[in-house]
N, C-alpha and C positions, 0 to 999 in steps of 0.2 A: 777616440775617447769613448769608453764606457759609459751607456749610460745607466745612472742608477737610480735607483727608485724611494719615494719618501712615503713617511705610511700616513696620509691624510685618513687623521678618524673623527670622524662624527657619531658620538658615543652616548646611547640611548640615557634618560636620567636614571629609569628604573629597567636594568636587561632583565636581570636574574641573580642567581647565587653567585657571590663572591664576586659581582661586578667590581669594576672600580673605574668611578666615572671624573675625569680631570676638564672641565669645560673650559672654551674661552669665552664662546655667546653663546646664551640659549635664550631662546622664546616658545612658549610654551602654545604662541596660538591664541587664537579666540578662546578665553576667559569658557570652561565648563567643557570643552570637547576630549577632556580627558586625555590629548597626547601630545608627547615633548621630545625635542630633539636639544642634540648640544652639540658643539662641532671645534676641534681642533689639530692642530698642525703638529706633528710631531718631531722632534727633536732630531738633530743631524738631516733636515731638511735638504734636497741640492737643486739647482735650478732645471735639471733636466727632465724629471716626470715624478711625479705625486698619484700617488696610487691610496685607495680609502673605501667608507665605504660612510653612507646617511642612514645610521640608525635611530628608528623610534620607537617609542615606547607608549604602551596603550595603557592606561591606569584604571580605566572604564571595565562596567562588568559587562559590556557588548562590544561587539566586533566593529572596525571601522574605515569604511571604505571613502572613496572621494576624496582622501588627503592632499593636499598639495605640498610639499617639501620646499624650502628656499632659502637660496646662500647668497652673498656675492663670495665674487673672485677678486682677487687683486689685479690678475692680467692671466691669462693664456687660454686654452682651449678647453675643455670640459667635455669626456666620454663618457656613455653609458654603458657599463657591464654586459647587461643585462635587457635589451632590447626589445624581448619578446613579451616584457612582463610591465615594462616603464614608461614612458614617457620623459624624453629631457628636450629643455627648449636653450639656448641660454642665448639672452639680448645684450649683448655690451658684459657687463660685468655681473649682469644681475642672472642669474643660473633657478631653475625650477624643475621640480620633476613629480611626479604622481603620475600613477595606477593607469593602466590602460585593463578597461572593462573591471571584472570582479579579480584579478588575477595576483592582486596584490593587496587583498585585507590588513589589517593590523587585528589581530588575534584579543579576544578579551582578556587583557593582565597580562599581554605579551610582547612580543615586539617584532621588529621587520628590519633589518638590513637591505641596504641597494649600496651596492657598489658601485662607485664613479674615480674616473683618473683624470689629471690635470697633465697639456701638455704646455708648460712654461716657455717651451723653445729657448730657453737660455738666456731671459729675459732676467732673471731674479725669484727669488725664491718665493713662492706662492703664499698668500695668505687667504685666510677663510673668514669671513664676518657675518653676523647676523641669521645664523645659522634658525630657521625658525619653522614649525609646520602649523598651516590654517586651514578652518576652511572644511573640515571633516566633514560628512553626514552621520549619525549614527544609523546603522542598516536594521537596529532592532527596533526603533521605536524611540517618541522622545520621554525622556528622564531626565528630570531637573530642567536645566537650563538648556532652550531647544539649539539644535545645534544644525537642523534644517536651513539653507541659508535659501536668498531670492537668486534667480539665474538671469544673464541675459539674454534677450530678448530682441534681436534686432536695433542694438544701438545704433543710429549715424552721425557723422556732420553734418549742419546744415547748411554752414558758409561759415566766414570768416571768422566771427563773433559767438555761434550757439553752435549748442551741437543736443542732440534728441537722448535722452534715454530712457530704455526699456527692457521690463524684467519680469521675470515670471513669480508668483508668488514660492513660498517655501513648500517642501512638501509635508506631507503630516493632516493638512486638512485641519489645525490649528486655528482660531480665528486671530484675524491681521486688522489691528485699527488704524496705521499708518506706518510709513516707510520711512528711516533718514536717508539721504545722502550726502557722502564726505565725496569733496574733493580735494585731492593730493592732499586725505587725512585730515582732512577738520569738513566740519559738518556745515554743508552751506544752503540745507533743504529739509522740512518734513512734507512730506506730501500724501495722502489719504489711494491716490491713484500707482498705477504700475507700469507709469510714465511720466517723465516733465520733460522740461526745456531746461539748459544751463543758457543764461546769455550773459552779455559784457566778458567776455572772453579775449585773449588775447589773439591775434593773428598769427598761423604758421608754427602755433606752440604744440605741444604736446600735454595732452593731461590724463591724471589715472581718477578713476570715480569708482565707487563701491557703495553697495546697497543693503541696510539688514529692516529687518521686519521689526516691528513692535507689536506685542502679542497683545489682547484684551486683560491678561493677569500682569501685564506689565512687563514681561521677560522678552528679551530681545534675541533675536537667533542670531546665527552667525554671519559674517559679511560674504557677499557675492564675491566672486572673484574677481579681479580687477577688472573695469572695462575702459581699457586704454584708446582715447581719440584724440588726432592732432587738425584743430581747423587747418581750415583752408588759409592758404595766402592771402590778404588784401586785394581786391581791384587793380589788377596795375602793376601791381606787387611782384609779382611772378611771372613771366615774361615766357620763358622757355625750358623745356624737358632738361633732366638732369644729364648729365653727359654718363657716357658707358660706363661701368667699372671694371678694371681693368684687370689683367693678368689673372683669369682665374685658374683654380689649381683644385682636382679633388683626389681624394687618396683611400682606399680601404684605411678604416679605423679601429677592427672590431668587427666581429660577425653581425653579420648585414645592416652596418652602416659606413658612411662615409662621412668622412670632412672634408668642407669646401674654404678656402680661402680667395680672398679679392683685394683688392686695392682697393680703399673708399673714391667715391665719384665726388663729384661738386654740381653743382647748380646756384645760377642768379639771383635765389634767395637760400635758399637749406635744404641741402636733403631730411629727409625724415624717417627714412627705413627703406631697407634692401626687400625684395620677392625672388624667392628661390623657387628655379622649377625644374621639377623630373620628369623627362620625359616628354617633355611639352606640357607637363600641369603643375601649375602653382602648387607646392606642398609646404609653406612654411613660410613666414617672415622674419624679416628680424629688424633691430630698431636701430636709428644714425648712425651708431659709432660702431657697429658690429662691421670686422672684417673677417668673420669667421663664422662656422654655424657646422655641425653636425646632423646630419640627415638618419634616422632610423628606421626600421622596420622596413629594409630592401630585402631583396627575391636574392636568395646566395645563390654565389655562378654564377650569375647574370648579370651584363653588361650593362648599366645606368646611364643615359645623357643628363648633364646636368646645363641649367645657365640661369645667370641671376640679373636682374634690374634692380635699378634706384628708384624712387619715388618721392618729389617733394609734398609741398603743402599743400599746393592747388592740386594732387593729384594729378599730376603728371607725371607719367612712367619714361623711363628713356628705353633705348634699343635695350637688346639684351648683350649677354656676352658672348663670345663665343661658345661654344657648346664645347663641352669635357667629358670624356669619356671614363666610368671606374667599374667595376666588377668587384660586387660587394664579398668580402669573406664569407669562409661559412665555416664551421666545426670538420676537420677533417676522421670524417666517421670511418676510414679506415685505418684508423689510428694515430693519428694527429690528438685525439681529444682521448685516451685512453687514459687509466690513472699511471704514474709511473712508479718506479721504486717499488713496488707492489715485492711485501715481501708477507709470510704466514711463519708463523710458530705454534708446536701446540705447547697446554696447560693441563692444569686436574684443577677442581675442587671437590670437597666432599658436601655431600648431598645427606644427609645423618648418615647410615651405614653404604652410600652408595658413592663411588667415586665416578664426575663426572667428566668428560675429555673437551674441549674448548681449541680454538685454532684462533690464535692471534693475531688479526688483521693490522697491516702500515702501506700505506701508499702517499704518493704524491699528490696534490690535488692539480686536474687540467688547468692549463692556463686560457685567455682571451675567446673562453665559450660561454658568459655568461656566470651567475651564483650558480653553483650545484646544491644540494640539498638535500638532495637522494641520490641511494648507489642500492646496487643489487648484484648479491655472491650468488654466485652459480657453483654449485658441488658436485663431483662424478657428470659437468653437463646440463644441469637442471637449476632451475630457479633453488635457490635455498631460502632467502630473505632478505628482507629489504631495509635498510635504513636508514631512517631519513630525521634531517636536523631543522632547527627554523623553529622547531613543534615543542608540545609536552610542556610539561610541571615541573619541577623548572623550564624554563624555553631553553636547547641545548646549543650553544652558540657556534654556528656556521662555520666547520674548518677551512681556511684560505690557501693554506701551503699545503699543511697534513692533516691526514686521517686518520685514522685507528677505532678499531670495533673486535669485537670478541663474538664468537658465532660459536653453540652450541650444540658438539653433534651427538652428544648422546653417553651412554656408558658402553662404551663397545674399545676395547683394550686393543691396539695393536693393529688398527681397522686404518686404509689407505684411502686416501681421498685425492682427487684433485680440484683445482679451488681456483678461483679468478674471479677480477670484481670489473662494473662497467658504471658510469655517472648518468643520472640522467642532467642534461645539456640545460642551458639557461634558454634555451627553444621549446625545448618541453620531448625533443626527440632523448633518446639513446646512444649514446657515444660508443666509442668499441671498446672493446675487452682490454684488459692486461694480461700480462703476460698469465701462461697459467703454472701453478706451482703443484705439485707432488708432495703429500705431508702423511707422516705417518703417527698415529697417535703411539702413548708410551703402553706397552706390553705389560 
């Protein structure tokens, strides 16, 4: 059976010209950070892979980094495009993604696309909910409503009942008269310090807390990012290590990453979350009911050990699992990743009395190397010009399939060229060329 593909879009409020934006959720975020996402499933949907992409939009007149992006999933597996630019975590059904270093701004009055694919495995057809980004910093300074948030800090548990937290103030240099803190979203704390205690807690639970600042003019900045703790078990409570989990499986998924799949483990009271390690180091968690987990930013070519453990509430780890071995993709730079269909035509226009000659650019766009966004024509051999999308007044919106561009070579009648275009990769390398073409302008 074929499998075919469904176009998951997550479609910014404000792209640009002649958008047309069809929501099913949106949230805009902490109230003043200026940026919004909207996300939905599109029609003739099939259960076997969903392809898309998390578009936002910046309505702010400064640029904006530290985003955090977040959807759930209905059920299946969640890839990132784009690996060298993103961050994707995803815990059970709840999926996150944001910026790794500066390398993914949101443009002042612009917007950013990240492509991500769902693999259903034939489960039922995917749905997307609560599609919402928090959480910003603005990188220019604050304006209006600060959007500086507090960070953590060294959180722990303390035992069974309390667990410690700790945050760093906002940045901005701002002055800070007191802190809230929500847990799991209602406010159970103001505290003057950049630390407290939670106690009367339950045992072996899970909880998420989040921190914002109260300014001296009264305005409050934006909330910390989650900072998730599950006490400990009870005294008594929890007896023994979670047993192995089992059958693990990983698989090239995408340039330099892999997916790991497991069988959930059990233990005498609850597991609490899986630890994924590479190589012999811990690089990632994930939470109870995850039997899957995506690993990014691997070394292409290169052979990967993977093995994962359980962990309950007392913090008890079990064995690991067997060790699996996968060798991450990479862009095949000797033409695997080239543009295809690459075809040229020429053109005229007139220039007031000057007739000018033009070569018609169509290609295919590379597939499973990342967003492209820039491409660069080589003419007679030589750099000619570069064009790049994502940018500009309007923001010119990122071709997925095809391309097309118009490249100017002058007023010279009857003059032969030859032409070939190359992408640069969602790595930030240079893919290879297409084929090259022979065009003659009109005489």
């Amino acid at each position: 059976m074929s499998r075919k593909r469904i176009a998951l879009a997550c479609t910014a409020v404000v792209v640009g010209v002649g958008s047309v934006v069809i929501p099913v959720a949106a949230n805009a975020g902490e109230e003043g950070n200026g940026v919004t996402a909207a996300c939905r499933v599109a029609d003739g949907a099939t259960v076997w892979w969903a392809s898309g992409e998390v578009s936002l939009a910046n309505k702010g007149d400064r640029p904006v980094r530290n985003w955090t992006a977040e959807f759930e999933v209905s059920q299946g597996q969640v890839t990132l495009d784009n690996p060298w630019a993103y961050e994707l975590r995803q815990s059970g059904r709840h999926v996150t993604v944001k910026p790794i270093a500066d390398r993914a701004d949101v443009a002042a009055r612009g917007s950013r696309a990240v492509k991500v694919g769902i693999n259903p495995a034939g489960k039922g057809i995917p749905k997307i909910t609560g599609c919402r980004v928090k959480g910003p910093s603005d990188s220019g300074g604050d304006t209006g409503t600060s959007t500086a948030a507090p960070a953590d800090s060294g959180s722990f548990v303390k035992d069974h009942t309390a667990v410690h937290l700790m945050w760093k103030p906002p940045a901005g240099g701002a002055e800070v008269v007191r802190y809230e803190v929500f847990q799991d979203g209602k406010q159970v704390k103001t505290v003057k310090d950049t630390m407290t205690d939670i106690e009367r807690l339950a045992p072996a639970t899970r909880y998420a807390f989040k921190v914002r600042a109260v300014r001296a003019d009264g305005r409050t900045t934006g909330f910390s990012k989650d900072i998730v703790l599950t006490t400990l078990a009870a005294p008594g409570q929890d007896k023994a290590k979670p047993v192995i989990p089992a059958d693990l499986e990983a698989t090239a998924s995408g340039p330099y990453q892999a997916s790991l799949r497991w069988r959930a483990a059990t233990d005498d009271v609850a597991v609490t979350g899986y630890r994924i390690y590479r190589n012999g180091t811990k690089v990632q968690e994930a939470d109870a009911k995850a039997t899957s987990a995506t690993v990014s930013g691997l070394t292409a070519s290169t052979a990967h050990r993977f093995k994962v453990t359980a962990v309950d509430a007392s913090g008890k780890e079990s064995d690991p699992t067997r060790e699996t071995q996968v060798t991450a993709a990479a862009p095949d730079g000797n033409g695997g990743a080239a543009p295809g269909d690459f075809a040229a035509t020429t053109a005229t226009k007139q220039d007031g009395g000057v007739t000018q000659h033009y070569l018609n650019l169509t290609w295919s766009v590379p597939q499973g190397v990342g967003q492209i966004t820039t491409y660069q024509v080589h003419l007679n051999g030589k750099p000619a010009q570069t064009f790049m999308w994502g940018t500009g007044d309007p923001v010119l919106p990122v071709p997925t399939t095809k391309g097309s561009r118009e490249v100017l070579v002058g007023a010279h009648p009857g003059a032969t060229y030859t032409v070939k275009i190359r992408a640069r990769l969602g790595d930030g390398t240079w893919g290879a060329f297409s084929r090259e073409l022979t065009v003659k302008t009109a005489g």
